[in-house]
TORKOL-4160 file (C-alpha; in steps of 0.2 Angstrom, whole numbers, padded with zeros to 4 digits, m for minus):
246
<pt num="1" X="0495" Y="0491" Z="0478"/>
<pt num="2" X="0509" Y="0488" Z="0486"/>
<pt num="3" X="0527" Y="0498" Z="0495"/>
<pt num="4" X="0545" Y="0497" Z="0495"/>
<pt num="5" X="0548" Y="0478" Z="0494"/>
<pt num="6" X="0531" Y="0474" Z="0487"/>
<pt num="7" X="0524" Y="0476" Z="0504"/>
<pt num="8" X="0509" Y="0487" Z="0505"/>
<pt num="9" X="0507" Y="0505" Z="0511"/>
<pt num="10" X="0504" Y="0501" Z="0527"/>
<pt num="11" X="0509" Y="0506" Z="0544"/>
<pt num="12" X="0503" Y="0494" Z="0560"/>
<pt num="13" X="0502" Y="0505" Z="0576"/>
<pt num="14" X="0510" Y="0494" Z="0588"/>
<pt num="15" X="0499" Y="0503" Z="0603"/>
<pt num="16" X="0505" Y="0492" Z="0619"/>
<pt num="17" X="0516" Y="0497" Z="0635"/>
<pt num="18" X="0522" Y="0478" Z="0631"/>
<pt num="19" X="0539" Y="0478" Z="0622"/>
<pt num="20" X="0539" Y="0458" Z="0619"/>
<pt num="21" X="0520" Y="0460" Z="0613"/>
<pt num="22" X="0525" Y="0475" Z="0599"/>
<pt num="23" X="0539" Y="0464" Z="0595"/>
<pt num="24" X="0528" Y="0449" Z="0593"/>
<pt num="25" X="0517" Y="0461" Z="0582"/>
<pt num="26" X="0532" Y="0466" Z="0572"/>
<pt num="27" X="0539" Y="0449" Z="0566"/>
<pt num="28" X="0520" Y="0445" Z="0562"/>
<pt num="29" X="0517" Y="0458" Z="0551"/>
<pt num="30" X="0534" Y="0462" Z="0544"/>
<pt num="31" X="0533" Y="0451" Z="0528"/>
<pt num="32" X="0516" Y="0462" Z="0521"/>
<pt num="33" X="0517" Y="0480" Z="0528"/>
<pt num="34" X="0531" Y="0493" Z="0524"/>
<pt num="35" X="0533" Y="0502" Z="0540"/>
<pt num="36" X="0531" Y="0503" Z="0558"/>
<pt num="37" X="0523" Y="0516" Z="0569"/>
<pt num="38" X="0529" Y="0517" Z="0587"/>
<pt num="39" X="0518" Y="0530" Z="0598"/>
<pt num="40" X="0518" Y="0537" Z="0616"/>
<pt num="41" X="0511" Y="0520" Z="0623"/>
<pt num="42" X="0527" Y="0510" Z="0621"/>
<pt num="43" X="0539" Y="0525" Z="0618"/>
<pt num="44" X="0536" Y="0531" Z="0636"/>
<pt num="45" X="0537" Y="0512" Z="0642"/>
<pt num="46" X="0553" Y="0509" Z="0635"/>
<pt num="47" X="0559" Y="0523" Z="0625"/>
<pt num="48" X="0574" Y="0521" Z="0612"/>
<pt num="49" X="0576" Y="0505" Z="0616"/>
<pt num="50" X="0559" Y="0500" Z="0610"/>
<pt num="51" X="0561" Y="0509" Z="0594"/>
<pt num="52" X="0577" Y="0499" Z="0590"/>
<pt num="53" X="0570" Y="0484" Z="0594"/>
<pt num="54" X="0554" Y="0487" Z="0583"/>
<pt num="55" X="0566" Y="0491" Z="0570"/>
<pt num="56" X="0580" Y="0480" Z="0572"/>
<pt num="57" X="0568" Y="0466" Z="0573"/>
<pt num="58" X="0557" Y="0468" Z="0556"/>
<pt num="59" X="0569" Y="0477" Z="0544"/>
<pt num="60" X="0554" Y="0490" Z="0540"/>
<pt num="61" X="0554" Y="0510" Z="0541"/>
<pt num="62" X="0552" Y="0515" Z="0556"/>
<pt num="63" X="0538" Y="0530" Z="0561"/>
<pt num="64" X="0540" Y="0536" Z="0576"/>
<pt num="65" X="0523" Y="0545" Z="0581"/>
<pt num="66" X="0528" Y="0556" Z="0597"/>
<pt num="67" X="0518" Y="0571" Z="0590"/>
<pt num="68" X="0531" Y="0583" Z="0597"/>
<pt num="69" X="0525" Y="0602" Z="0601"/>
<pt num="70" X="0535" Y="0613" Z="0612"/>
<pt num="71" X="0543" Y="0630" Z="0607"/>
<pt num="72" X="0557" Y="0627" Z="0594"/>
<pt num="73" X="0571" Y="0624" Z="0603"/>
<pt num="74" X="0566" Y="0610" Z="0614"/>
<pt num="75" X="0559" Y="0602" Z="0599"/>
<pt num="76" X="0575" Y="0603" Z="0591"/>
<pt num="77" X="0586" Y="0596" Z="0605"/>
<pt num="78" X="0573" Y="0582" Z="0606"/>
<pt num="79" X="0573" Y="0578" Z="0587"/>
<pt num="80" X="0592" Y="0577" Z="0588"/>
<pt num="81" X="0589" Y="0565" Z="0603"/>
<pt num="82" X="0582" Y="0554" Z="0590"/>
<pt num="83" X="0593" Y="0556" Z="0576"/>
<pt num="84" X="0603" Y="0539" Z="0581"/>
<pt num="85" X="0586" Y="0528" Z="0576"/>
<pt num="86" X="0588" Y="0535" Z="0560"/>
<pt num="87" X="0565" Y="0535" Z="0559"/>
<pt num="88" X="0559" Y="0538" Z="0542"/>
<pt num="89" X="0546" Y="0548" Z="0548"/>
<pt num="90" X="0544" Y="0560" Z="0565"/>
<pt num="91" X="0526" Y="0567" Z="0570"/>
<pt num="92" X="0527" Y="0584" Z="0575"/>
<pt num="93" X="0509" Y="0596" Z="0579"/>
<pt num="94" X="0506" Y="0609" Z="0564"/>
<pt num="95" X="0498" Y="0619" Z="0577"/>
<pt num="96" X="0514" Y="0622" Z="0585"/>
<pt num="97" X="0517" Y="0634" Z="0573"/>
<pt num="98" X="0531" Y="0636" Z="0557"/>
<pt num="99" X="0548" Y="0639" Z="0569"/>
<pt num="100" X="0544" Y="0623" Z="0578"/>
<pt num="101" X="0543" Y="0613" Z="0562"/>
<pt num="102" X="0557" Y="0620" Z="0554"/>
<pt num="103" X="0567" Y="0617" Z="0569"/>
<pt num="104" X="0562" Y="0599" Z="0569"/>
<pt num="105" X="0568" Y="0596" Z="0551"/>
<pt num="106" X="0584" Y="0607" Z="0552"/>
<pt num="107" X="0587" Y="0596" Z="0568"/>
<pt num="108" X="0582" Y="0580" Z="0559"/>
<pt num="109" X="0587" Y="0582" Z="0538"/>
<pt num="110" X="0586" Y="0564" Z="0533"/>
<pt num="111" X="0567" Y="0561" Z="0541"/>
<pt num="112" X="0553" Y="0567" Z="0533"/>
<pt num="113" X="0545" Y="0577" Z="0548"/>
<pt num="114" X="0526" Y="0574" Z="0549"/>
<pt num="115" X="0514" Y="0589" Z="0552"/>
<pt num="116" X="0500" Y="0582" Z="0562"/>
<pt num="117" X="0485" Y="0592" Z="0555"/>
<pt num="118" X="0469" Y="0588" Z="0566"/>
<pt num="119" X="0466" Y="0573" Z="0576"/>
<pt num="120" X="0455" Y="0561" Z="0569"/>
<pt num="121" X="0448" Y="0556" Z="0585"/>
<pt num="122" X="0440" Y="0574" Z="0585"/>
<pt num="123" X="0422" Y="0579" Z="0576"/>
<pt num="124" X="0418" Y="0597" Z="0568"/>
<pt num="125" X="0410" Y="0599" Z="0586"/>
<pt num="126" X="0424" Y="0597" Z="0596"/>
<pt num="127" X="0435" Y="0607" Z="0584"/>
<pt num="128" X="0422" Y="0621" Z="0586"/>
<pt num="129" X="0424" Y="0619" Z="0604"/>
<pt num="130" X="0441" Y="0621" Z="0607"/>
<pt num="131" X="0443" Y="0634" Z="0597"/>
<pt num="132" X="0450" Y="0630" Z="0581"/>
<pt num="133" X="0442" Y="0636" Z="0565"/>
<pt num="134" X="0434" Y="0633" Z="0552"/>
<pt num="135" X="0427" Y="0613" Z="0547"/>
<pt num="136" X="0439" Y="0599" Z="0548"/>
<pt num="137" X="0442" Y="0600" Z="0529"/>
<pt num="138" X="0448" Y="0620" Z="0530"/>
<pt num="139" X="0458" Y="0617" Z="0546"/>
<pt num="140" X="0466" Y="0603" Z="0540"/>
<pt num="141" X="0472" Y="0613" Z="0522"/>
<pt num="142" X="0477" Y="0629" Z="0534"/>
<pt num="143" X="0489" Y="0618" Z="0543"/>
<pt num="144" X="0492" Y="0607" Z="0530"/>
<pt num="145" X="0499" Y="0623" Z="0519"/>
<pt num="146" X="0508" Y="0630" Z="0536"/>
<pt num="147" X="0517" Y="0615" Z="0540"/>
<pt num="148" X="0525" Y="0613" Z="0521"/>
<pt num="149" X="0530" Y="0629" Z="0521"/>
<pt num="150" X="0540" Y="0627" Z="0536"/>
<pt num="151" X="0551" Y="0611" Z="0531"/>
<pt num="152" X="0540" Y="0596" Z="0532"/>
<pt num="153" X="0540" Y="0584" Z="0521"/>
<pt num="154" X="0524" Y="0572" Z="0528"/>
<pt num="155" X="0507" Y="0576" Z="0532"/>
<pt num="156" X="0495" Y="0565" Z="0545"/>
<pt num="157" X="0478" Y="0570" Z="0540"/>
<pt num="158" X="0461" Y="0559" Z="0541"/>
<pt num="159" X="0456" Y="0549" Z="0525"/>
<pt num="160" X="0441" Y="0562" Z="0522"/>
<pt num="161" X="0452" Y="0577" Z="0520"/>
<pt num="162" X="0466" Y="0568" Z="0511"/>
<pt num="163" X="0461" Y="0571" Z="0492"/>
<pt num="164" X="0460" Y="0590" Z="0497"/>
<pt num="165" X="0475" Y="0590" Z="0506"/>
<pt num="166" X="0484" Y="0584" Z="0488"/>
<pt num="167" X="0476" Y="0597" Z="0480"/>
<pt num="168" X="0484" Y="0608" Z="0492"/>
<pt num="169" X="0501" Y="0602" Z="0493"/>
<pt num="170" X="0505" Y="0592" Z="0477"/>
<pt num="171" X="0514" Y="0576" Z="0473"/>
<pt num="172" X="0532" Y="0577" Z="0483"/>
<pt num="173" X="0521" Y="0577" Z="0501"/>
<pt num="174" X="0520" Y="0559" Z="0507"/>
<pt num="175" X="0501" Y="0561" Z="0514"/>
<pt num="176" X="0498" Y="0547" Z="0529"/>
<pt num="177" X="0481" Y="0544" Z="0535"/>
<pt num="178" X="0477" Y="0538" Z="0551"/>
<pt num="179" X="0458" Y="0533" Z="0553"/>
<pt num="180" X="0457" Y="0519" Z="0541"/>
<pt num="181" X="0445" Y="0503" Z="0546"/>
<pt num="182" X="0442" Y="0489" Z="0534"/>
<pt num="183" X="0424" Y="0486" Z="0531"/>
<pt num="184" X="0415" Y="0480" Z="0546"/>
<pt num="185" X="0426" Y="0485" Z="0559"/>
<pt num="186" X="0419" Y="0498" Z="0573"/>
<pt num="187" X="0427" Y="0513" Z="0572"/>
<pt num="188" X="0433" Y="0515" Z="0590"/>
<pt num="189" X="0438" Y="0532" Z="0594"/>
<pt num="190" X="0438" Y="0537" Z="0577"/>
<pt num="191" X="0428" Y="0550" Z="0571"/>
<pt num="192" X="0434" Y="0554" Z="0551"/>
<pt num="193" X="0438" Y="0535" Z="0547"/>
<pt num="194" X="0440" Y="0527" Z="0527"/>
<pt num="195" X="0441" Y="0508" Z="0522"/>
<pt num="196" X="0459" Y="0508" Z="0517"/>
<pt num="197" X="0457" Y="0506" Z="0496"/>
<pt num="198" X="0445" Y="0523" Z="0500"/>
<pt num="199" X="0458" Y="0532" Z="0509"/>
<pt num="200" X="0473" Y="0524" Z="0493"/>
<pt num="201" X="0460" Y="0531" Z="0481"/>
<pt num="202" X="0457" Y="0548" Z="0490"/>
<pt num="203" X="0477" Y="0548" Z="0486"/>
<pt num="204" X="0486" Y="0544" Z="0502"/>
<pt num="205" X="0501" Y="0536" Z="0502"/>
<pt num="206" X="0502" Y="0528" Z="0521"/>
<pt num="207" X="0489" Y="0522" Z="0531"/>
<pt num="208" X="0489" Y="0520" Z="0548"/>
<pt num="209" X="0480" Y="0505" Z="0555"/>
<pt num="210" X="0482" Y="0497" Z="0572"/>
<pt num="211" X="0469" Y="0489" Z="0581"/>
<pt num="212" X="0460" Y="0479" Z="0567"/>
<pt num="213" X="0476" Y="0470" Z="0564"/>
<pt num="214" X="0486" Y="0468" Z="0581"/>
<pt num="215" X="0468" Y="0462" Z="0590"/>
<pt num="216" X="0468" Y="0449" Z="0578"/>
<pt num="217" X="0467" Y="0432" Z="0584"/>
<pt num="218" X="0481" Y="0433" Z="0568"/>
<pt num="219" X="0489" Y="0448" Z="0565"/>
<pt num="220" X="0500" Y="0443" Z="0550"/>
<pt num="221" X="0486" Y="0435" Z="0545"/>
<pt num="222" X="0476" Y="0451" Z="0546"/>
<pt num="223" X="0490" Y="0462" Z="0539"/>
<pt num="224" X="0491" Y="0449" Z="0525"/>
<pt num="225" X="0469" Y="0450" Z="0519"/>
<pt num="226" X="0472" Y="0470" Z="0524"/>
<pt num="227" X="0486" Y="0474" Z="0511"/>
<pt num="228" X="0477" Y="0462" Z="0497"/>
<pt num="229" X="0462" Y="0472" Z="0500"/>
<pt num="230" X="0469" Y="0487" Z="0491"/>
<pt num="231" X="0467" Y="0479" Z="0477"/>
<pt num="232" X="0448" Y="0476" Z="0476"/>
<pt num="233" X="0438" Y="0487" Z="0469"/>
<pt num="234" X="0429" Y="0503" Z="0479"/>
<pt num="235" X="0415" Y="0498" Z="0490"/>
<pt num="236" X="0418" Y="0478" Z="0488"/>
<pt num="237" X="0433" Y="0475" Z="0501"/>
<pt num="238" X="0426" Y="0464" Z="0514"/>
<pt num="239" X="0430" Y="0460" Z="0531"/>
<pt num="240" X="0442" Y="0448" Z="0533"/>
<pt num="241" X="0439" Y="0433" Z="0543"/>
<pt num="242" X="0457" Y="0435" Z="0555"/>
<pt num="243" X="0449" Y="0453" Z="0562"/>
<pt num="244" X="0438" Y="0456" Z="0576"/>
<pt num="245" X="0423" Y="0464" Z="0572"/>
<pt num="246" X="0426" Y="0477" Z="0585"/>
């Protein structure tokens, strides 16, 4: 299954304060993944620099994951601070309500702003004790549902809640699902996690994946066995032999 260019849906976190690392990273895995995604990590290292370097260097979308939430106009002024980098996608917090987001995408029009649902670090517990209602599955739909409404045109969701979420939103919302791990691999700090053909045949249309391909003794070798993976049945992808089982 592949993306635009035949390369697969796939978006390689380059999680790393290390500019010359991410860019190492990005000529690696350039020739097998569609996109991208540059987070806090290097983003407050480096800044726009290191998002024009990342996408300079591979030619790919850009995503740049800086999960904005403040009140709408700060949003806004910091969404047209990005505008030059032209990202594909912007991740912004659903819980920061419908004026944030829609000052995000009237600040941005040509980037599909991303509503980050619920974290997928964090279990039905920990949603209970911050306060947030409802399972991850309802919260996720509430936010889901608010954050459309508002202007976005992306969703981040977990790979558990993503077939839901569709049924929610329909076809025209590009639904990226952080939390994938092939099969094999720990699932760190993930709490709601999916082998990546799971999460494609749940229906998402992005997936997320960082650490099982850039701590790869190989990471284009990694990105290469993760992307023809999608095309294995469910339940037989196995673990490739460039990634750590960690």
């Amino acid at each position: 299954m592949t993306g635009s260019g035949g390369r697969a849906p796939i978006a390689v976190a380059l999680d790393t304060a290390d500019l010359d690392t991410a860019l190492a990273w990005a000529g690696a895995v350039a020739p097998h993944v569609s996109c991208l995604k540059v987070g806090l990590e290097l983003f407050c290292a480096y800044g726009l620099t290191a998002a024009e370097q990342v996408r300079d260097r591979s030619g790919l979308d850009l995503f740049l994951d800086l999960k904005l939430h403040d009140i709408p106009a700060t949003v806004a002024g910091a969404a047209r601070a990005l505008a030059g980098l032209s990202p594909t996608y912007l991740t912004v917090h659903a819980a920061g309500g419908a004026a944030m987001i829609a000052a995000a995408a009237e600040a941005l029009p040509q980037t599909r702003i991303a509503g980050v649902t619920v974290l997928t670090s964090l279990s039905a517990s920990q949603l209970d004790r911050i306060g947030l209602a409802g399972p991850p599955a309802e919260a996720v739909a509430r936010l889901a549902g608010l954050a459309v409404d508002a202007g976005a045109r992306a969703l981040v969701c977990s790979p558990q809640e993503v077939a839901h979420v569709r049924a929610v939103v329909g076809a025209d919302i590009t639904l990226i699902t952080p939390g994938v791990r092939p099969a094999g691999v720990d699932d760190g700090d993930q709490a709601r996690t999916a082998t990546p053909t799971r999460a494609r045949a749940a229906g998402a249309d992005l997936l997320v994946i960082g650490r099982p391909i850039t701590g790869a003794a190989d990471p284009g070798e990694a990105a290469a066995a993760i992307a023809a993976s999608l095309d294995s049945p469910i339940g037989t992808e196995q673990l490739p032999n460039a990634l750590p089982a960690r």
